[in-house]
Phi, psi and omega in degrees: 000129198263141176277178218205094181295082198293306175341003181206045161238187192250141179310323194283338155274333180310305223274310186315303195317289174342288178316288194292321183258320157086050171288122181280347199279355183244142194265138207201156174300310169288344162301322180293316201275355182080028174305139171221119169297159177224335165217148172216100201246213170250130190087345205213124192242156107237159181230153174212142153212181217240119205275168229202154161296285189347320180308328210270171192252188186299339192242030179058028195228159157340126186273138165331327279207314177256011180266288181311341212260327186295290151002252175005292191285293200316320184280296187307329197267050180222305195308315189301318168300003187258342207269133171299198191244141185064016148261144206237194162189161162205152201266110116037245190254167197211075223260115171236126186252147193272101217258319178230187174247136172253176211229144183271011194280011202126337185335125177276111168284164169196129203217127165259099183255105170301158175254142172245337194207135160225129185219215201268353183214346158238158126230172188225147181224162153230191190203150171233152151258118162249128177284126175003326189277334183087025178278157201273132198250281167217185184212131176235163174254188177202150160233102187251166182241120164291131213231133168162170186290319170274018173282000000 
């Protein structure tokens, strides 16, 4: 098994590489929730996964908590495709507003994240979680810090 310099890879080749090959030996946030990239473009994730009893908050509906991570993930990995090989990023602020409750039964989420600004030390992304129906779950902003020898 040939091993993989992700470090000299570009983010946006890291995530294809991710989407197409999905390597499970490595643990990751999107491995636990069952995250699948599904478009991976420069500025642009969508990511999705298919929601669980595991999900719920106390009042039986999706806890928040996977509504954000999905954000989170969908935005920071939009910023990462903009990115060279051997710079990183990590997020700043994190602001999400909740429009509905999502359901634990299977539900498919589909959360997008846009670049709205990449610059030599921030960038800024926004995001949607959508339900299978294309209803809107919540929607967010990000503020990331660029990590790299010239940040």
């Amino acid at each position: 098994m040939s091993t993989i310099d992700f470090a000299a890879l570009s983010g946006l080749e890291l995530l294809r590489l991710i989407q197409k090959k999905r390597p499970v030996e490595i643990p990751s946030i999107g491995r636990l929730l069952g995250m699948r990239f599904d478009e991976v473009d420069h500025g642009r994730i969508v990511v999705s996964l298919d929601t669980r009893p595991d999900f719920s908050n106390p009042l039986g509906t999706v806890h928040g908590g996977i509504a954000a991570t999905l954000l989170d993930s969908a935005m920071g990995c939009a910023v990462h495709t903009t990115l060279p090989a051997g710079v990183g990023y990590t997020t700043l602020e994190l602001k999400v507003n909740y429009i509905r409750a999502a359901r634990t039964d299977g539900q498919t989420l589909i959360a997008e994240g846009t670049v709205i600004h990449v610059g030599r030390r921030t960038a800024t992304a926004e995001g949607k979680v959508l339900d299978e129906q294309g209803k809107l779950i919540a929607h967010a902003t990000t503020t990331c810090m660029i990590l790299g020898p010239d940040a």
